[in-house]
C-alpha positions, 0 to 999 in steps of 0.5 A: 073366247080367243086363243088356241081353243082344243077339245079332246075329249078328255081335256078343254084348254080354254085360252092357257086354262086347262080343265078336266072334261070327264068332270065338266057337268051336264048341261044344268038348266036350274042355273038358268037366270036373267035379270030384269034388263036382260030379259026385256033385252032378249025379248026385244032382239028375239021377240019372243015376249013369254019368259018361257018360250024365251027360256026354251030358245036360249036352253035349245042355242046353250045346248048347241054351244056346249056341244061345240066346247064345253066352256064354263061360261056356256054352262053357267049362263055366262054368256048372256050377260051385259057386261060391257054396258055395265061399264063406266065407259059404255056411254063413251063408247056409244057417243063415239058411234053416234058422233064420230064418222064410220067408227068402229066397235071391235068385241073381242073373244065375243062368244055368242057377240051378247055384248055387240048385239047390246051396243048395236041396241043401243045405238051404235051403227050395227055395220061398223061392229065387229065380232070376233072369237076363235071358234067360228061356231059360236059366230054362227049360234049368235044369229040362232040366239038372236033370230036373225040373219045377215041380212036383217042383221048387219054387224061383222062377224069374223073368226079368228086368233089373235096370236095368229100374226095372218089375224092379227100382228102387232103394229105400233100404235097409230099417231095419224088423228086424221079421220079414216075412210070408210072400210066395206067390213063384209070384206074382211079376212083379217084384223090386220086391214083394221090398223089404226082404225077402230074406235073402241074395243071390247075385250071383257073376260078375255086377258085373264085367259093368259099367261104375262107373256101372252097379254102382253102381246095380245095388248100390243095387237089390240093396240095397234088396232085402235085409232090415234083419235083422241077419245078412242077406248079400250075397256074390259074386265078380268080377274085382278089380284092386289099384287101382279102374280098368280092368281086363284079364281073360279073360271073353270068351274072349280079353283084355278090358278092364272096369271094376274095383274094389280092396278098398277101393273096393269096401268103401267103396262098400257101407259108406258109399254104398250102406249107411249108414256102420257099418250093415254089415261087409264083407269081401274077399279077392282072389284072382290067377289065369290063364285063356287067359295072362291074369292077373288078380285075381278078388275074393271079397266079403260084405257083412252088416247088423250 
């Protein structure tokens, strides 16, 4: 999760989403569910093989999470899924770990890191993936999820805002193609040394969070990241509407209302305002779904500097 994250007791406001917590629910282990290719993912980074005892693991880290804010996608498993590897784009996304020197994977808003921990599987240089989210103890809970410790585990974990220009200020996209020099992530304070830099970023479930204004901005910081080396991607998915403007989806758990945009708002605003015209190719493909008799368009989205 990333922006402003406040927890009063009475209120949880989840990027610019403001949900009631006197109505958020007990932790509901029924809702507990992994699919095929996600238990034998966790089996294989836990290496717990009893589904039960697996059951009984994640069940002790949710509850642990939840305690530190009670966000819908702790409650209803959410955070276990492998989204980003259900992207058309992944395999891109892994070749450029495995052929392009010291690339560097940025998951942003990563939660419990699920989907960093999935690429670094999978095959991308544990080392140069990066797991940020604003609340630092899930950055914490994501080793007591996957049993493991800096040491056995590699990857960068830094918390932080990224509408906090100290984290993270907007710089204008890099045209330098020339191969970068290899950065010591384990030094890093901030996003801002990582200008022009980043191969790939992962920004799933995390745009929807926020009002125009603010995903513009967010867009442009993201993009001052990524580097001018053509191939380099960001992707992610969030709710979509066939129309830009306010949206009703299910993302607290009950009806809410955000702000959302088309297909080709979306790509106009990365091809032409965040990117020079022509400089990049973006693609989207909307999706309808249901949740809690809710129904809604999530967008699945890649943008790649040609």
């Amino acid at each position: 999760m990333q922006g402003t994250a406040t927890h009063d007791g009475s209120t949880t406001l989840l990027g610019d989403i403001i949900f009631q917590t006197a109505s958020t629910p007990t932790v509901d282990t029924s809702l507990y569910s992994l699919s095929s290719e996600e238990a034998a993912f966790f089996k294989a980074q836990t290496g717990i093989d009893d589904d039960e005892d697996l059951k009984r693991h994640i069940l002790e880290v949710q509850a642990k999470a939840y305690k530190v804010v009670p966000y819908p996608c702790i409650h209803t498993f959410l955070f276990l899924r492998l989204n980003l590897s259900n992207l058309s784009v992944y395999k891109q996304i892994l070749e450029l770990g495995r052929e392009r020197p010291d690339a560097l994977l940025l998951d942003i808003g990563c939660c419990l890191g699920v989907d960093a921990r999935k690429a670094a599987a999978d095959g991308f240089p544990a080392k140069n993936i990066i797991a940020s989210d604003v609340l630092n103890e899930f950055l914490q809970l994501t080793h007591e999820l996957f049993k493991t410790v800096p040491a056995s585990y590699p990857g960068c974990f830094l918390p932080g805002d990224v509408f906090d220009p100290a984290f993270l200020s907007i710089a204008v996209p890099s045209d330098d193609v020339s191969p970068a020099p290899a950065i010591d992530l384990s030094s890093l304070k901030s996003l801002n040394p990582l200008h022009g830099r980043i191969s790939a970023i992962n920004a799933i479930s995390f745009f929807h969070l926020f009002n125009e204004e603010k995903q513009l901005h967010a867009a442009r910081a993201l993009a001052g990241l990524l580097s001018a080396q053509p191939g380099s991607i960001i992707c992610g998915q969030q709710v979509g509407s066939l129309e830009k403007g306010i949206a009703a989806a299910s993302i607290s758990g009950s009806k809410d209302r955000l702000f959302a945009h088309s297909p080709r708002t979306w790509s106009s605003l990365w091809d032409g305002e965040v990117f020079e015209k022509g400089s990049v190719k973006v693609e989207t493909e909307l999706v309808e779904i249901a949740n809690r008799g809710v129904q809604f368009f999530i967008m699945k989205w890649s943008v790649v500097r040609l």
